[in-house]
MARMIBA-847272 format. One record per residue (C-alpha): x, y, z. Coordinates in steps of 0.5 Angstrom, whole numbers, plus 500, padded with zeros to 3 digits. Layout:
<pts>
XYZ ...
</pts>
This chain:
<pts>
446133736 448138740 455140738 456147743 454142749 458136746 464141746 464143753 466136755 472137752 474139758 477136764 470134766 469130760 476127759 477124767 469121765 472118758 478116761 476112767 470109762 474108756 481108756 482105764 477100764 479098757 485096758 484089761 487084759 480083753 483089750 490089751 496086754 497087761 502090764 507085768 509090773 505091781 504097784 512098787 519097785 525097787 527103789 523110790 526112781 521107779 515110782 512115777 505116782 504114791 497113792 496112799 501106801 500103794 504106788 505105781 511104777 514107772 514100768 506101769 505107766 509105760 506099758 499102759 503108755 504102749 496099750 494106748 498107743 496101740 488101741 489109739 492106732 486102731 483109728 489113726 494107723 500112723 500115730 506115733 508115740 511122740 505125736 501120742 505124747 504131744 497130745 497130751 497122752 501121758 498125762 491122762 494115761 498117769 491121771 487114770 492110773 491114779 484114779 484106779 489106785 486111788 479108787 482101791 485105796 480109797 476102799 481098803 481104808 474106808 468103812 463103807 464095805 465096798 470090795 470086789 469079790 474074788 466070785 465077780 473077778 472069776 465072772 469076769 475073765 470067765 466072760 472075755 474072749 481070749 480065754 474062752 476054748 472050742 465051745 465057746 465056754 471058759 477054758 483053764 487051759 486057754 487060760 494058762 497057757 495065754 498068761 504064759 505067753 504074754 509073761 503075765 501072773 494070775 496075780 496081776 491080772 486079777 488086779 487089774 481086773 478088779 480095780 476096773 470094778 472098782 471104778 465102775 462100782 464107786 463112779 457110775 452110781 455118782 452119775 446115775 440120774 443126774 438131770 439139768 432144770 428146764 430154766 438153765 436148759 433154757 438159757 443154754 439153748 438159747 445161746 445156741 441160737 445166737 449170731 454174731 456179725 463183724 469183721 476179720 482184718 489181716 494184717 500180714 508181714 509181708 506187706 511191712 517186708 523191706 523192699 531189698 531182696 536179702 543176700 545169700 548170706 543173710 538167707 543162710 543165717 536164717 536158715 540155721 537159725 530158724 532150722 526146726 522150722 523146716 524140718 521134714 518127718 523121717 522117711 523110710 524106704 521099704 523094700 518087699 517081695 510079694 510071693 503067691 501060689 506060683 512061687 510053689 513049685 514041684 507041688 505033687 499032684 492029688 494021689 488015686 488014694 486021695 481023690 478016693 478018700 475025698 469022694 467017700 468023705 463027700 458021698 452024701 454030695 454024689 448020691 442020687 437024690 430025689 426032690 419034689 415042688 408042690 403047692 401047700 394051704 395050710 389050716 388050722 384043723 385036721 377038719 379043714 384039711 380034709 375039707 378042703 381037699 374034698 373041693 379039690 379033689 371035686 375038681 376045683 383047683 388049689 388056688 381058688 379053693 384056697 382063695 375062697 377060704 381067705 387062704 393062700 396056696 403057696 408054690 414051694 420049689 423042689 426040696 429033698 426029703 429030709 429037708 422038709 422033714 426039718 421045716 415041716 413034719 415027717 408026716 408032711 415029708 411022708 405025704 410029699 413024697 408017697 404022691 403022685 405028680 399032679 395028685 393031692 398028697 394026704 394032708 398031714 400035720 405039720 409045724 404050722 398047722 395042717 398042710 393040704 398039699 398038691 405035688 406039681 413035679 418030681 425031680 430025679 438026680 442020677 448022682 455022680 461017679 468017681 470018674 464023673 467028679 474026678 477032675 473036681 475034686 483033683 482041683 479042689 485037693 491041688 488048691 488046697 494044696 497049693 495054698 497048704 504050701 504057700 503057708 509053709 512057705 512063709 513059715 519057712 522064710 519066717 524062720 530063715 529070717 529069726 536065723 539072721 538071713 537077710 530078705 534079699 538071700 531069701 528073695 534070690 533062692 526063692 525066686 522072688 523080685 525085690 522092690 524098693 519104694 520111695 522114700 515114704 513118711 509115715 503117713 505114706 506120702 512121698 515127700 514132694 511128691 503128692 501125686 505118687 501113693 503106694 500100692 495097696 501091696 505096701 500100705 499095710 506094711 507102712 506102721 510096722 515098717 515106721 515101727 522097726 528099730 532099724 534097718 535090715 529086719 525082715 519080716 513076713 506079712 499076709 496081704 490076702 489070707 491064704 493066697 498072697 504074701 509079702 517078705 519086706 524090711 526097711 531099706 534105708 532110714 532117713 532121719 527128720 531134718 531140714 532139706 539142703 538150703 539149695 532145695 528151698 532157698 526161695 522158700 526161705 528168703 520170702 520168709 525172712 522177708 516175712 520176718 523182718 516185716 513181722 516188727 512193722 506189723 506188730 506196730 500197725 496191729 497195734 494202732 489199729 488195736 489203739 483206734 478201735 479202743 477209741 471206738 474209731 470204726 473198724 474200716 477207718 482203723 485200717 485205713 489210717 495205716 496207710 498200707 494196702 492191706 486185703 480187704 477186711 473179711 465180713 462175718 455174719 454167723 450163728 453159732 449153730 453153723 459153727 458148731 456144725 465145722 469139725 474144724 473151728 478155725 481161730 478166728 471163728 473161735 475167739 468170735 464166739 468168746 468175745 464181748 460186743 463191740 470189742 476187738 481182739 488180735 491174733 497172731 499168725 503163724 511163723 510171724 506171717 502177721 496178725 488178725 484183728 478181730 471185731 465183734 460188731 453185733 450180737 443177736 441173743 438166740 430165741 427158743 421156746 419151751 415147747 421146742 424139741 431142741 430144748 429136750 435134747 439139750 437138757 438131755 445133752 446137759 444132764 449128761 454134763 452134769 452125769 459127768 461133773 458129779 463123777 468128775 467131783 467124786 474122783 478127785 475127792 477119794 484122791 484127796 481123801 487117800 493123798 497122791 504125791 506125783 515124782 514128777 522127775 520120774 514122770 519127765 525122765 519116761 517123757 524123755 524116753 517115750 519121745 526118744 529123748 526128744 
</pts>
């Protein structure tokens, strides 16, 4: 709604709000693994964070590094650890870690008399799905044998679970009721409202670029150099087999035993049956009914008589007995089906009321034999069959891949066509080639497949459930790096050109930078260059508009931090030039008190203020228990997150 108040979280007031209330708190055991590792370790190299006397481990935060991650994915499938990393990730998952210790700590020392209760922890993991059985209720078994697979103690997570409380006792109620005055809200409204008008002039290097190709060697030199700059992501080959019902073969057909058995299992199916339609009035009283199946009987029809009433006859299409009997009564089923065809049916008391009812036809289904259905059910039991197989055979080749067969021995023995993509990245695109996009067989094996650690690690994947299958594993690894200087030699002369021009640039930005101090007009400052430049590019823009782009370009972001008539300069990438930016005009925004937009951005505002009054609560208990970060331990796991990148 209000995308400039939006933007203002972005900041560290609204990073620490969601992270306490959507990262922390999420990574119970509900969302994600939980980490195995306590507070502590062995010695102080393990210690990413002390927080009073608890610490947290450098194991800790690896693992809610890894559930992160893992969540983050659910939305950005290709994301990798180190992008996760760049992103700044580590940082709020170290930052949140602290805040949940803190909170703990915070309460074990203070004499407030605020705890979690082992009762409201017990209420907790009663509620989360993952231990909930058959019935829909907390099972101890499910329970017990879930910690047991994922290596995790009763301990830990009741832990985990009650630092989340913690959290949401001591920081929502910070919050709660949090309102902005109509004056600021005014004045924050108003600025959205805004427009501001002026110029973006470029100022590339190329136009300062020496005249004089550069030789070979030249090129080559700046290709080493300059090397990370055309660095191409890793690309991977996936080689996959995708295998169906017609992989299954010798599959025995349904026995007479079998088809018997099923046609038993389904006799209600088969049975004769017997439905009835009608048309029903329903009234209020027992007098009613039988009034007004007097004028019927009298020979008026249902519908007029009905219609005369206020009432309306509705036509009810054939139903079996005991189906009515579930929808209206069994005195109602009794009287539908007791009548005869054209005749009114006794009226009956039901579950809305008293029915008047005329039954219109009778139906009668004779049913099926064995012999009659056979053919349907030997289909039926085939297909149930085939696809029982199918999943066997997954299992089985499942297992022969944990055994140290490779995917093409099984693809061979089975039958099975191996097909090797493109080398991919990650994102599955293929490098120089935009137009080719796998098929949607390999699509959703591209992250796992960007997830091995090596090549030759075969694995089974379901495409469609039950039906379609696919073995696959890595073909070939093809580390980032630059492409051959042959690939891309022209790419990389015009950019050295760039590059040697990148100095005279620079000098002409500056005088431009210099005249428009002296207030010299924006055009005449380009003009004195002497250079042909593009034109300069018109802007005349309100801030409404620029909230609405889900990209803000640079340019347009530092338009709205500037001051009117003042000039800032922006520095392009890889050394392409320079942006001068003026801000000639500013035209302060009107709103009235009675504008609707106003309210929404008190609401918007008050919410901001929610968050601040959360955001000064937290870092208040972490001073009040003491943190001291190993900030060599943190560099070393960053290192080991990113590869050693």
């Amino acid at each position: 709604m209000l995308g400039f108040i939006r933007s203002l979280t972005k900041s560290r007031i609204g990073v620490a709000f969601a992270l306490l209330f959507l990262l922390l708190i999420a990574l119970s055991f509900a969302g994600a693994d939980i980490s195995g590792a306590k507070f502590g370790g062995a010695g102080n190299a393990d210690r990413a964070v002390t927080v009073g006397s608890a610490h947290i481990s450098t194991a800790e935060v690896q693992k809610a590094m890894s559930n992160a991650l893992e969540n983050a994915r659910s939305e950005s499938p290709t994301v990798t650890m180190k992008d996760f990393v760049a992103q700044g990730a580590l940082e709020q998952v170290v930052d949140s870690l602290i805040d949940r210790a803190a909170l703990m700590e915070w309460a074990r020392q203070s004499a407030v008399g605020i705890g979690v209760s082992d009762r409201l922890i017990d209420s907790e993991i009663a509620k989360m799905p993952a231990f909930q059985g058959p019935d829909g209720k907390f099972s101890q078994t499910t329970y017990k044998a879930l910690l047991g697979r994922k290596g995790i103690s009763d301990a830990v997570l009741r832990d985990d679970i009650a630092k989340g409380l913690m959290a949401r006792q001591v920081l929502i109620p910070a919050g709660v009721g949090a309102s902005m005055p109509q004056s600021i809200a005014l004045r924050y409204a108003a600025v959205l409202k805004e427009t501001r008008e002026g110029a973006v002039q470029l100022i590339p290097s190329s136009a300062f670029a020496p005249k004089t190709p550069p030789s070979d060697a030249d090129v080559a030199a700046f290709y080493k150099a300059s090397g990370a700059r055309y660095q191409r992501p890793e690309r991977r080959t996936i080689r996959y087999a995708v295998f169906d019902e017609s992989a299954i073969r010798n599959l025995p057909a349904p026995s007479d035993a079998e088809v018997s058995a099923r046609y038993k299992l389904n006799a209600a199916a088969y049975a004769p049956t017997e439905t009835r339609a009608f048309t029903q009035v329903i009234v209020p009283t027992e007098p009613a009914a039988k009034a007004l199946a007097a004028e019927i009987a009298g020979g008026k029809a249902i519908e007029a008589a009905a219609a005369a009433k206020g009432l309306t006859a509705r036509k009810v299409p054939a139903v079996v007995r005991k189906t009515l009997e579930s929808e209206a009564s069994n005195a109602v089923a009794a009287a539908v089906f007791s009548a005869s065809t054209g005749a009114l049916a006794q009226p009956a008391k039901g579950a809305l009321g008293w029915y008047v009812i005329r039954l219109d036809s009778v139906i009668q289904n004779p049913g099926k034999s064995l012999d009659q259905v056979r053919a349907e059910i030997v289909g039926v039991i085939t297909a149930e069959k085939r696809k029982a197989a199918l999943t066997d055979l997954s299992a089985k080749f499942d297992e022969a891949f944990g055994s140290g067969t490779g995917l093409a021995d099984i693809a061979k023995n089975a039958g099975l066509t191996v097909i090797t993509t493109d080398p991919l990245e990650a994102n599955g695109s293929v490098p120089g080639h935009p137009d080719i996009k796998p098929n949607a067989d390999v699509t959703p094996l591209i992250q796992s497949a960007f997830a091995m650690e090596r090549e030759g690690q075969p694995q089974v994947a379901e495409i469609k459930a039950g039906e379609r299958y696919v073995i696959y594993d890595v073909g070939q690894i093809t580390p980032a790096a630059p492409p051959p200087l042959a690939e891309i030699k022209d790419k990389v002369a015009a950019d050295l050109q760039t590059t040697r021009g990148y100095g005279a640039a620079k000098v002409a930005t500056e005088k431009v930078m210099t005249a428009l101090a002296r207030k010299v007009p924006f055009a005449e400052a380009i003009k004195a260059l002497g250079i042909a430049l593009p034109p300069a590019e018109p802007f005349n823009l309100p801030r409404e508009q620029l909230n609405a782009m889900q990209k803000v370009p640079p340019t347009l972001q530092l338009l709205f931090e500037m001051a009117q008539g003042t000039a800032k300069k922006l520095e392009a990438p890889n050394k392409a030039g320079f942006l001068v930016v003026a801000l000639t005009k500013v035209t302060p925004g009107a709103i009235k008190a009675d504008d609707p937009f106003l309210a929404r951005a008190r609401v918007e505002l008050g919410q901001l203020a929610s968050r601040e009054y959360v955001d000064e609560l937290r870092l208040a208990v972490r001073e009040a228990v003491g943190v001291k970060r190993n900030e060599a331990a943190i560099a070393a796991l960053r290192t080991q997150l990113i590869g050693g990148q």
